[in-house]
C-alpha positions as CSV (number, residue, x, y, z in Angstrom):
1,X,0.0,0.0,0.0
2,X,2.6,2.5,0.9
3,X,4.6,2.1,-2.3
4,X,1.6,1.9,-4.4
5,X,0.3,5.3,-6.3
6,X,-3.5,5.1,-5.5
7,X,-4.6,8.1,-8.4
8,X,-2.6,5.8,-10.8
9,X,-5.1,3.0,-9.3
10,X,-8.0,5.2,-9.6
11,X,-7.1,6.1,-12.9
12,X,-9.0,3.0,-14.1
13,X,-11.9,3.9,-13.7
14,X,-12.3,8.5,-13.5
15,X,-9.8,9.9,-16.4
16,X,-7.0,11.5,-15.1
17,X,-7.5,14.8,-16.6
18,X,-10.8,14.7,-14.1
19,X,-8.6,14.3,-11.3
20,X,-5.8,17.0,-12.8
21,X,-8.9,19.8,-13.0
22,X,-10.1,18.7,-9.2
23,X,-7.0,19.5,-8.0
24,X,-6.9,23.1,-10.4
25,X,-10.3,24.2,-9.1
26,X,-9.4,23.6,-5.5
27,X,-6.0,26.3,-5.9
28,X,-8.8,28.6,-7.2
29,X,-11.1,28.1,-4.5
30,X,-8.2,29.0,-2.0
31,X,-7.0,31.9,-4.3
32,X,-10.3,33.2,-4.1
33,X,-11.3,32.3,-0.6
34,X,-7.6,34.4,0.2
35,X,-8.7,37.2,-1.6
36,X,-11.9,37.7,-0.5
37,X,-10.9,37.0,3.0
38,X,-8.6,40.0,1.9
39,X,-11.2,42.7,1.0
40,X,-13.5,41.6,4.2
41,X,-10.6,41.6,6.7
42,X,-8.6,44.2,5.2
43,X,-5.7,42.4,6.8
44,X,-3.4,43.3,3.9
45,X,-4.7,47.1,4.3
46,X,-4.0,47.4,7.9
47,X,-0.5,45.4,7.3
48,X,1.1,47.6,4.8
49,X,-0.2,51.0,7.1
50,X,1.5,49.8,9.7
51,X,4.3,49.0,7.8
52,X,4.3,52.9,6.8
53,X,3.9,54.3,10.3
54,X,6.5,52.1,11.9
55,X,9.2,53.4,9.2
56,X,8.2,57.1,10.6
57,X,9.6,56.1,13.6
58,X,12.3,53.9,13.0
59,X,15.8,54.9,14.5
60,X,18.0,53.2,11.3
61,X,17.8,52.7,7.8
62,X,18.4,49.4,6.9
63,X,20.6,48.8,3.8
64,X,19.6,45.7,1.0
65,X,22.0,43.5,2.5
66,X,20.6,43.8,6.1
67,X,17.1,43.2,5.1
68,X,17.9,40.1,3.2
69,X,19.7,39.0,6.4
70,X,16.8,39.5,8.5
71,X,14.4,37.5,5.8
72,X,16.5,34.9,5.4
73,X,16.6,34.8,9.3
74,X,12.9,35.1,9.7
75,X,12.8,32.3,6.6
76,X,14.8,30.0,8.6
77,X,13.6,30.4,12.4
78,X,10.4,31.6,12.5
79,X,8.8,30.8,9.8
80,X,10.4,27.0,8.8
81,X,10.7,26.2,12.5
82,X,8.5,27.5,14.2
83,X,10.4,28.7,17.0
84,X,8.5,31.3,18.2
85,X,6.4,28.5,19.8
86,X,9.2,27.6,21.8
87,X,10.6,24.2,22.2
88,X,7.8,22.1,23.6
89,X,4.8,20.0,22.6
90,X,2.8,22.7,20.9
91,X,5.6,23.5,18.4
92,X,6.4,19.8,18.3
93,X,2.8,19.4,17.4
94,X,2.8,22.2,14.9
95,X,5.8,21.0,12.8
96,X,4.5,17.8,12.3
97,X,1.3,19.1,10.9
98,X,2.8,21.8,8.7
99,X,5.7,19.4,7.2
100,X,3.0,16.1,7.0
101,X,0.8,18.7,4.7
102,X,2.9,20.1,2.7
103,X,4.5,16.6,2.1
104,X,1.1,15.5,1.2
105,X,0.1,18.3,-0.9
106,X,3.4,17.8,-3.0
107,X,3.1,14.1,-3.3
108,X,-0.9,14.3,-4.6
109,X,0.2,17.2,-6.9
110,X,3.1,15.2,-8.3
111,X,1.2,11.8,-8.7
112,X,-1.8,13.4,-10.0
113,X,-0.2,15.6,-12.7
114,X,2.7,13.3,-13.6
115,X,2.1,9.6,-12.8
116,X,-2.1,9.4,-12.5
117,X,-2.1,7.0,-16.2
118,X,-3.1,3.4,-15.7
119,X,0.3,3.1,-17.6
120,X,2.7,5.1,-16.2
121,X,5.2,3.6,-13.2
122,X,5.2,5.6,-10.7
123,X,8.4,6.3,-8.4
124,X,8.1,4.1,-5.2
125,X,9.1,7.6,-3.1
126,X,6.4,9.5,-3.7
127,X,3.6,7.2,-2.6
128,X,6.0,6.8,0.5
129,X,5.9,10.7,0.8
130,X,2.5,10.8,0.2
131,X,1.8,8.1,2.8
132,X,4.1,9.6,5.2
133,X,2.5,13.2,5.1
134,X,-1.0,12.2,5.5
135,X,0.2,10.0,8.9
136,X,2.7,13.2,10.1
137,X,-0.9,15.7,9.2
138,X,-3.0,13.2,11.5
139,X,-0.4,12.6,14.4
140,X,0.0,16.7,14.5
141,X,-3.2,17.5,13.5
142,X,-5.1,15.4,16.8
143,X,-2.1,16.4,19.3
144,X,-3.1,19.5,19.0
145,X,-7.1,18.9,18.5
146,X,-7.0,16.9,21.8
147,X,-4.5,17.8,23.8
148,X,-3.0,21.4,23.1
149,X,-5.6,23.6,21.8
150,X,-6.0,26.8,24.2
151,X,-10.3,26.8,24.8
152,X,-9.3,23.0,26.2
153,X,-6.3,23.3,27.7
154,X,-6.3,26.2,29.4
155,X,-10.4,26.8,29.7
156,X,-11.3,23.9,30.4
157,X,-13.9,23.1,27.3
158,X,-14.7,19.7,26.2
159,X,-12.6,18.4,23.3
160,X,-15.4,17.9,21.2
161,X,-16.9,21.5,21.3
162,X,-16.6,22.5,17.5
163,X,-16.5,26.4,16.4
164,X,-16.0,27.9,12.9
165,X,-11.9,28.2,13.9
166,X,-11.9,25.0,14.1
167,X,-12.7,24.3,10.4
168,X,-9.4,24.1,8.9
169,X,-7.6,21.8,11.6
170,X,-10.7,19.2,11.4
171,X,-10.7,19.3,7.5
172,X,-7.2,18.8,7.5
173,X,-6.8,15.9,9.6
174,X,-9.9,14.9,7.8
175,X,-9.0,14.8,4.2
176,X,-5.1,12.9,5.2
177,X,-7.4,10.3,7.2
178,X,-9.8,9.7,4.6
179,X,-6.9,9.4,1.4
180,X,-5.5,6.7,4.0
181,X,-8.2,4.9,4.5
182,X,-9.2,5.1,1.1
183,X,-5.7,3.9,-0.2
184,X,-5.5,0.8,2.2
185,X,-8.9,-0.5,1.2
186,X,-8.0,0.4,-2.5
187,X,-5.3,-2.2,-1.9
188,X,-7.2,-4.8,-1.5
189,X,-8.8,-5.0,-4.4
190,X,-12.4,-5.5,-3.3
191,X,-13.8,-5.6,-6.6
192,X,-17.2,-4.9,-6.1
193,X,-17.3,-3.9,-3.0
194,X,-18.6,-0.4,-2.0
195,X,-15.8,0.2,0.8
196,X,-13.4,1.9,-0.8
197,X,-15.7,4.0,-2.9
198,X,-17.2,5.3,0.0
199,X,-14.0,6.8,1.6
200,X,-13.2,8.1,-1.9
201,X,-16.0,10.2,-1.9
202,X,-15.3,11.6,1.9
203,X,-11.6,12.0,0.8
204,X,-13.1,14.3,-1.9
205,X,-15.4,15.8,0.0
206,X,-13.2,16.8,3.5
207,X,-11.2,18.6,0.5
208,X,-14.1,20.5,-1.0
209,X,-14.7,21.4,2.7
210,X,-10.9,22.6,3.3
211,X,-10.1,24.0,0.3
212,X,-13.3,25.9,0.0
213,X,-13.9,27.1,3.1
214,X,-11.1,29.2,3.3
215,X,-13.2,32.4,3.7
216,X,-14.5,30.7,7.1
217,X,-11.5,29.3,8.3
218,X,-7.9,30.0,9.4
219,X,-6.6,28.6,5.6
220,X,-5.5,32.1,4.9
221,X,-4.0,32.5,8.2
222,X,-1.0,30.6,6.5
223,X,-0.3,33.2,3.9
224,X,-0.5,36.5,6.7
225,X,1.5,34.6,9.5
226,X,5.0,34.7,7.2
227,X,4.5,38.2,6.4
228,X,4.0,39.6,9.6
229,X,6.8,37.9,11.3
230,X,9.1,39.5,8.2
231,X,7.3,43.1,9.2
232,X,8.2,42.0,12.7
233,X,11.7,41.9,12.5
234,X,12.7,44.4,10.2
235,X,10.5,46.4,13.1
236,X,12.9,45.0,15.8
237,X,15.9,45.5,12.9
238,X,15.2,49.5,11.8
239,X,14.5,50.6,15.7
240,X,10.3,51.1,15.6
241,X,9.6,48.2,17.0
242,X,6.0,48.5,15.3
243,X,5.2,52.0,17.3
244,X,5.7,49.5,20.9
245,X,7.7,50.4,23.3
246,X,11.3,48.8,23.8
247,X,11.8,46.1,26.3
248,X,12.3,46.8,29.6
249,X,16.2,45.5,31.2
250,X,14.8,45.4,34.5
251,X,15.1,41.8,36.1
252,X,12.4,39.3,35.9
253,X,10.8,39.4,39.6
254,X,8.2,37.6,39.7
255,X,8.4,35.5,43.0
256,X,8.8,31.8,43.2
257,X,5.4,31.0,42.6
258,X,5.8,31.6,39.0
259,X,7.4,28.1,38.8
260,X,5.4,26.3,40.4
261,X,3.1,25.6,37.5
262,X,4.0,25.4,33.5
263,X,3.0,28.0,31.8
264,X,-0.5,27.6,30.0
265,X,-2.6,30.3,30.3
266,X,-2.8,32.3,26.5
């Protein structure tokens, strides 16, 4: 199962062109989910006027060279690693997520575009990656569902309380749950059995549901989070700090019943 391409499998029966144009409309539906997210929000607005005021007050002009430093920086740390998380279970949780989808993303893309004919061999890695993603999306994706998110961790809220923020995590692990599912009973061969068919069509519906709910979800939180973190250290970079005030070098005082628990209320 893990070596085996299971588009090329399904190929036998929907055309691979069908599958090639599923996978087109669903960049369009986030494009336009993104975009109209955009003009509701006006997140993009409010990020590039702030971006304006906080160069009024910066204390430095950075050169070419020291703004590609910080990007690359920003590239590297915050954004590939997360590590403004910190080094504990919700960044462990994140990372394993993040990587497991875009591992599974690449893998459909590539098997779908390139090795989806009934005739074509397909590469025994990327069935592996695509395998391998969907397990890292579910394994990072219910971590944090059960065990790290803030309203039950640190409110106290049942696990199964479900609110419109929640869309794109429960899609997510959704759709990589489903396309396993649906890939293990594909293997084996049931012929005329309805089994597999059935988790075909909730594989391809979770990903009408995640790929076109962006609007309602935090999808397009993905494309803002990288760009702020940029705007936040060229902030720290230039001197204005986004118009906040600079951190205090007093000590940390804050008794010794600040240890006594781990931190956990956001």
């Amino acid at each position: 199962m893990i070596s085996t391409n299971p588009f090329s499998v399904l190929a036998e029966t929907v055309p691979p062109l069908f599958m090639q144009w599923f996978v087109i409309v669903m960049a369009v539906l986030v494009i336009a989910g993104t975009l109209l997210d955009i003009i509701h929000k006006k997140n993009v607005k409010y990020f590039f006027e702030n971006a304006k005021k906080a160069k009024l007050s910066a204390k430095k002009t950075l050169s070419y060279g020291e703004k590609i430093s910080v990007i690359s920086k920003t590239i590297v740390s915050d954004i590939a690693t997360t590590s403004e998380l910190g080094a504990g279970k919700r960044r462990a949780a994140h990372l394993l997520g993040m990587y497991g989808t875009i591992l599974f993303w690449i893998g459909s893309a590539v098997m779908i575009f390139c090795y989806s004919s009934p005739s074509s061999e397909t590469p025994s890695v990327w069935p592996i990656i695509w395998h391998a993603g969907a397990i890292m999306t579910i394994l990072g994706g219910s971590w944090f569902w059960f065990f790290l998110r803030v309203d039950v961790y640190s409110e106290a809220q049942p696990w199964y309380r479900i609110i419109k923020a929640d869309l794109f995590v429960l899609a997510l692990i959704a759709t990589s749950l489903f396309g396993l599912i649906w890939s293990y009973l594909q293997s084996l061969n049931l012929n005329d059995r309805w089994d597999d068919k059935v988790f075909l069509v909730l594989f391809i519906v979770s990903n009408l549901i995640l790929f076109g709910g962006v609007y309602w979800s935090k999808f397009a939180h993905m494309f803002y989070k990288p760009g702020a973190a940029i705007q936040k250290n060229l902030a720290e970079a230039d001197g204005s700090r986004d118009n906040l005030p600079p951190e205090s070098e007093a000590p940390e005082q804050f008794g010794k019943g600040i240890k006594r628990e781990e931190p956990k209320h956001y």
